[in-house]
N, C-alpha and C positions, 0 to 999 in steps of 0.2 A: 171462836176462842182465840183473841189475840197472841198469846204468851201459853203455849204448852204446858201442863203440870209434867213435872219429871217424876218424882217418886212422894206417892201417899205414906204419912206419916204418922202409924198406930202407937199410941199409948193407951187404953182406951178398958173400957169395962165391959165387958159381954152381957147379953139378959139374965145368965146364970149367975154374976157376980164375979166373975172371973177376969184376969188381966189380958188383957188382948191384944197384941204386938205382931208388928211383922212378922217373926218368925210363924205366926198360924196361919200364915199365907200358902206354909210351903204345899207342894204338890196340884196348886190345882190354880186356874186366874179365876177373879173375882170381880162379879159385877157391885159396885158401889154405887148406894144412891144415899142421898143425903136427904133428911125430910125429919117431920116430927107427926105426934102421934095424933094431936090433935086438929090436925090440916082436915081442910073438908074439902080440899079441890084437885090440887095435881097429886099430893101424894096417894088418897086413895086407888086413884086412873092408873099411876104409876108403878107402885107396886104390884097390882093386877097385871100388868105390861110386866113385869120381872118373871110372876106366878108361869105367864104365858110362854116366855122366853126360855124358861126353864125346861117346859112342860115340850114345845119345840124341838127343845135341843136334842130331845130322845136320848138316847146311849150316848150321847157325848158329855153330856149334862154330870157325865159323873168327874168331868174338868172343871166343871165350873163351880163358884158359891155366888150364893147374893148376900150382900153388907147394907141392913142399912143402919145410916149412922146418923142419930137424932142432931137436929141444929139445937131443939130446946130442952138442951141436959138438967135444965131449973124441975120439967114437968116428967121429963121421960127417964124415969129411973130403970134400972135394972129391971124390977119387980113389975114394974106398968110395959114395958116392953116387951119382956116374957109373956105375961099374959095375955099381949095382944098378939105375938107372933102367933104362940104357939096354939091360940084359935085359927088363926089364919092362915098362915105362911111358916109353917113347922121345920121346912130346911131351909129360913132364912136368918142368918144371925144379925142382931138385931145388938147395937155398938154407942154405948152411952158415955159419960164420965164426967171429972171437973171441966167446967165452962175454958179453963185456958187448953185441956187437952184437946175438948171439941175444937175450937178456934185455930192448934195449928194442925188438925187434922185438914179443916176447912181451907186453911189458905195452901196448904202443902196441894191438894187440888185446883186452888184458883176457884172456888165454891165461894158465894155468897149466900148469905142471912143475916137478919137482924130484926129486932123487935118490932113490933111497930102496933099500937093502937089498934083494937078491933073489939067492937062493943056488943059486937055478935057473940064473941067467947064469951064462958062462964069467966074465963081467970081473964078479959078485957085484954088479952094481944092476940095475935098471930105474929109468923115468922114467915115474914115474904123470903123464898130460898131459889137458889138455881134448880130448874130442870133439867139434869142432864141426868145420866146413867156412865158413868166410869167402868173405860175396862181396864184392868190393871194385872200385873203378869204376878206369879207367885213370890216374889220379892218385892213386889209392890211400886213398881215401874206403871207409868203410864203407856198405856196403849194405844187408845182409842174414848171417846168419847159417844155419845148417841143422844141428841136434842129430843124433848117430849115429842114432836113431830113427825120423829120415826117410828113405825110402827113395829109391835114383835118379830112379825114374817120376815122384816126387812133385815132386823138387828140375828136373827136365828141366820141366814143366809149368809150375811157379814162372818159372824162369827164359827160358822163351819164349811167358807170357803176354804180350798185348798191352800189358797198362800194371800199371806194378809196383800196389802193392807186393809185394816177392820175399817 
């Protein structure tokens, strides 16, 4: 990553309906990943790599949250979120909203996405997005990064060495 993200920027809707802003940071840092719901490649991998991470962390884990925050806010409402989490990924919150909040949540990371043609879909796109996992401090500071590449054991050990850097 050329250029650092400094501080992620929530305005955003939760799977509950609810407003979701930095201040619901406080107390614990948070893994952020950015993805939608209807990916059929890196976000499934990826999330599982969260589930895992989580699952890692043991007794630490209770510092941590996982964020994801859809790129395709068109498809992935509150209601369609929720009900994918909450089969799957029940302590992960799950970060939708208007297309311009998504966008500067997205650049406030330095995150890519954008539409693009796929006739494989029923609704005919995909959203080609970055693979990273963001760690970000309970103010919403950037910390640390972690490319699809790295595995859970590696991101659990990073993140419960004694002294960063992550």
């Amino acid at each position: 990553m050329a250029m650092k993200p400094d501080r992620i920027e929530l305005d955003l809707v939760d799977q509950d309906g609810g407003a979701f802003t930095i201040g619901h940071l406080a107390g614990c840092r948070s893994l952020v990943y950015f993805g939608f719901l209807h990916c059929r490649g890196v976000c499934p991998r990826s999330l599982a790599k969260l589930a895992d991470i989580m699952a890692g962390l043991g007794p630490a884990r209770d510092g941590f949250r996982v964020l994801y925050i859809t790129v395709d806010p068109e498809r992935d409402t509150p209601e369609a979120m929720k009900t994918f989490l909450s089969a799957r990924y029940p302590d992960f919150t799950g970060l939708t909203g208007p297309r311009p909040a998504i966008d500067r949540a997205k650049a406030s990371m330095k995150a890519f996405a954008r539409r693009a043609e796929d006739p494989d879909d029923p609704d005919g796109y995909a959203m080609p997005h970055t693979a990273l996992i963001y760690l970000i401090d309970d103010q919403g500071r950037y910390l640390a990064h972690f490319p699809d590449t790295c595995d859970a054991a590696t991101i659990v050990n990073r993140l419960t060495a004694a002294t960063p850097p992550f």
